[in-house]
N, C-alpha and C positions, 0 to 999 in steps of 0.2 A: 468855645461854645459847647463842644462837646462836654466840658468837663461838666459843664452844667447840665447836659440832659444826664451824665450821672448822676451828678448831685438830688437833683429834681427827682428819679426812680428811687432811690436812699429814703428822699426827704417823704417820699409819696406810699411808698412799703412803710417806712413808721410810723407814718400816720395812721393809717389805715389799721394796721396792730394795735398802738397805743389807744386810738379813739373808741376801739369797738367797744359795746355798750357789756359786752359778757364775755368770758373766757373762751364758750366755744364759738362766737364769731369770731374773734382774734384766731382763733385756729383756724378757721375756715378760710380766713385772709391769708394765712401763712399756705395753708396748701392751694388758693388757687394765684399764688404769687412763686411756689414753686409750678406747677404746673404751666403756668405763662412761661419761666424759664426751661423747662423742658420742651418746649412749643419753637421759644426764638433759640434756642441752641441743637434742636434736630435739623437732620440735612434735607436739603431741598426731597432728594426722592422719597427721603422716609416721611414725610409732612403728605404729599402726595400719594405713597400707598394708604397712608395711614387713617382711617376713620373719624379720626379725633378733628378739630373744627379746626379751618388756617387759625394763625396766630392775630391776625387781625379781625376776625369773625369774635374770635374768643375775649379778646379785649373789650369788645363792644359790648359782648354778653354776660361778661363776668364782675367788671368794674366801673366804678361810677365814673360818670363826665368827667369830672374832673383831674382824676387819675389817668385816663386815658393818652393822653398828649407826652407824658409823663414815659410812658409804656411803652409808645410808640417810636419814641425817637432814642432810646435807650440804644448806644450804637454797639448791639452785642458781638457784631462783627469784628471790633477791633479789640474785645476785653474778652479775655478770659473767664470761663464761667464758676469757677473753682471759687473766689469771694463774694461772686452775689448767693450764692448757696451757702455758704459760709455765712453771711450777713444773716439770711433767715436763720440760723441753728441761734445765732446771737438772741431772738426774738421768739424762739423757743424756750431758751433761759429766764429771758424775765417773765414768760408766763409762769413759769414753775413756783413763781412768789404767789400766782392769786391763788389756789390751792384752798379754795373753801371750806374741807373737813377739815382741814389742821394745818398749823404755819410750815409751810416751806421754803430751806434754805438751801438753794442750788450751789453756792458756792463754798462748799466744802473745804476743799484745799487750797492753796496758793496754785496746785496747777489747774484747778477749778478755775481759777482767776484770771489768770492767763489765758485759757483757752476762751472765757467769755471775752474780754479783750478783744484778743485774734477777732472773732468773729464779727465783733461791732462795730469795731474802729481800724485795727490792720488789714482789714479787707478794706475797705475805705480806701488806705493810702495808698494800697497797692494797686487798686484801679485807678487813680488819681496818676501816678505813674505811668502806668500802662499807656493811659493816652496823652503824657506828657513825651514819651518817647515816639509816637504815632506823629506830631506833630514837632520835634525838638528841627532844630538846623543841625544841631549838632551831631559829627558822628559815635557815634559807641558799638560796640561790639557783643554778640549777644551774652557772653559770661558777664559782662559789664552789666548789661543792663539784668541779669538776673540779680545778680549781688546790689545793686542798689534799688530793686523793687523788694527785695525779702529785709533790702535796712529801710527801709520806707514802711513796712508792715511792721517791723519792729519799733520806731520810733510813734506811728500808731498806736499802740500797746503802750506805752509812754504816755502818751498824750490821754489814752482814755483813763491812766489812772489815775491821772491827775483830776479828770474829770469826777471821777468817785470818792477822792479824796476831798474836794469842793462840795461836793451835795450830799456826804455823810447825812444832814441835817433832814435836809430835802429827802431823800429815799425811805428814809425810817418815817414819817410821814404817811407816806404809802406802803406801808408794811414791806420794807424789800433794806437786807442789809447785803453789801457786795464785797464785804470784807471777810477774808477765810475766816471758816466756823472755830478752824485747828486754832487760827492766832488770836482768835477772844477766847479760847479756851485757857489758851496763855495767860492770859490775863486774869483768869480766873471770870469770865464771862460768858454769856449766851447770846446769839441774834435778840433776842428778845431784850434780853438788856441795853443793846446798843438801840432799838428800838424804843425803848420807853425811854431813855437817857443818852441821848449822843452826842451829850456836852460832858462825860465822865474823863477825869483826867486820861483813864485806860484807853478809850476809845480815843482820844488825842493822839498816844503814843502809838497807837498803830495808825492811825495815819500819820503820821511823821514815817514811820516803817513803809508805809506805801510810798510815799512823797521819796524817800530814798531809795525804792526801785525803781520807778518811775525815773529819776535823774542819774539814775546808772544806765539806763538803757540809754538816754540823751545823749550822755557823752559816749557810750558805746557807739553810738550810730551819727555823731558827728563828723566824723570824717568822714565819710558817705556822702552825706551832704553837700559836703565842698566839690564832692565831682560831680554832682547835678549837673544836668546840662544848663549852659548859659545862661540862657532865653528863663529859665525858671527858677532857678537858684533861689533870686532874690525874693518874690513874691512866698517859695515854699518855706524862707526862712523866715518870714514876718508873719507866719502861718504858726508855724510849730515855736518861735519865740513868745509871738504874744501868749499863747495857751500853758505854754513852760513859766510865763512870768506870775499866773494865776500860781502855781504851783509855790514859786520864790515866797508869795504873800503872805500866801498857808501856813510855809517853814517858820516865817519870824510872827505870823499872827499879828499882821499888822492889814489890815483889810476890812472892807465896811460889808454888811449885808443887804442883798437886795433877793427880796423874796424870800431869804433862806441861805443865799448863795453868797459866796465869799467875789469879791467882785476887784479889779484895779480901778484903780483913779485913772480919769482920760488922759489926765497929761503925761500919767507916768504910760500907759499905753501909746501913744502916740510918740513917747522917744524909743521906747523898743521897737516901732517900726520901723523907725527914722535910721536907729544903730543897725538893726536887722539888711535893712536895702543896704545900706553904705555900706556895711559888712559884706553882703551878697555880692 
């Protein structure tokens, strides 16, 4: 249940960015979303000398109904504050696309890329962990569970570019390309190009170049995996499988569109689950 009041704060912070009607309410969201976490991650006496409103006062007054519930059961007690702040720098980055005087393209380099990643998605997995060990049977040891919360952020990092490798189509849409500037250069390309044209053979070939960093990392942080604790194994490998298989469909361009979106067949989803658990 817990994992879910994370998921819910994640799911409730993106909206709230993504929806706003203008680039400076989107900021506006982003700092009273870090300032909420500066709120639940100060100490009891500093809340209390401090002027500033309790954290429950502030939630009232700052965010809509709906988001509230969301806010409130976020159990920042047991997670570390280090990737929900990280998760906001991720939603920093995609504002730098709306940039109304002139097209902006944040992601510059491959470590450009990486670090957006990091931010959106291996912070994710790494709270996903964090209270997967909060709640395991199983025992581990804290080098242990450091070393497979930092392959959990990394296999994150995986997982989201695969994600960007699937909605090439879809982002350039929305004027946002998240593939480095340096490697369409390569190409002899522009953001701009990949934008007007993101069916170009070039732009294919670096996503296949992403699709095989993405699967280096996989198998990098496969065996990691397998020491999961018990209890979760199976569930986090029918997680990070089914979203890996998105990725397989890409490679041989055998996949339908929905929306925009490169999509699996349910059946063939539904045996990667099946192998996934049996696997687990």
């Amino acid at each position: 249940m817990l994992i879910n009041f994370r998921y819910s704060f994640c799911r409730v912070a993106d909206d709230l960015v993504d929806n706003a009607e203008t680039e400076s309410t989107a900021k506006e969201w982003i700092r009273k979303l870090t300032h909420y976490l500066d709120l639940a991650y100060a100490s009891k006496e500093a809340r209390i000398t401090s002027k500033e409103p309790d954290l429950n006062h502030y939630i009232t007054d700052s965010f809509p109904e709906s988001a509230q519930s969301a806010l409130r059961l976020l159990p920042t007690h047991l997670l570390p504050f280090g990737p929900l702040y990280g998760l906001l720098e991720g939603f920093k980055t995609d504002l730098e696309f709306n940039q109304t005087i002139s097209p902006q393209f944040p992601i510059a380099t491959e470590h450009d890329l990486e670090d957006y990643a990091v931010h959106v998605a291996g912070t994710v997995a790494e709270l996903i962990l964090e209270l997967v060990f909060v709640h395991t049977c199983s025992l581990t040891t804290l080098s242990q569970r450091e070393r497979l919360v930092h392959a959990g952020g990394r296999m994150g990092v995986a997982l989201q570019y695969v994600n960007i490798a699937r909605d090439i189509a879809v982002d350039a849409k929305i004027g946002r390309v998240y593939l480095p500037t340096a490697w369409l250069k390569e190409e002899g390309l522009s953001p701009q190009d990949a934008i007007e044209k993101p069916d170009l053979l070039e732009v294919s070939r670096l996503r296949n170049r992403l699709l095989a960093k993405a699967f280096g990392i996989y198998r990098e942080c496969q065996p990691a995996m397998e020491q999961l604790p018990s209890d979760a194994r199976a569930p986090m490998r029918v997680a990070v499988e089914s979203y890996m298989e998105i990725g397989r469909v890409l490679k041989k361009r055998r996949y339908k569109l929905k929306e925009g979106r490169a999509t699996v067949p349910v059946g063939r989803r539904l045996w990667v689950a099946w192998k996934a658990l049996r696997e687990g």
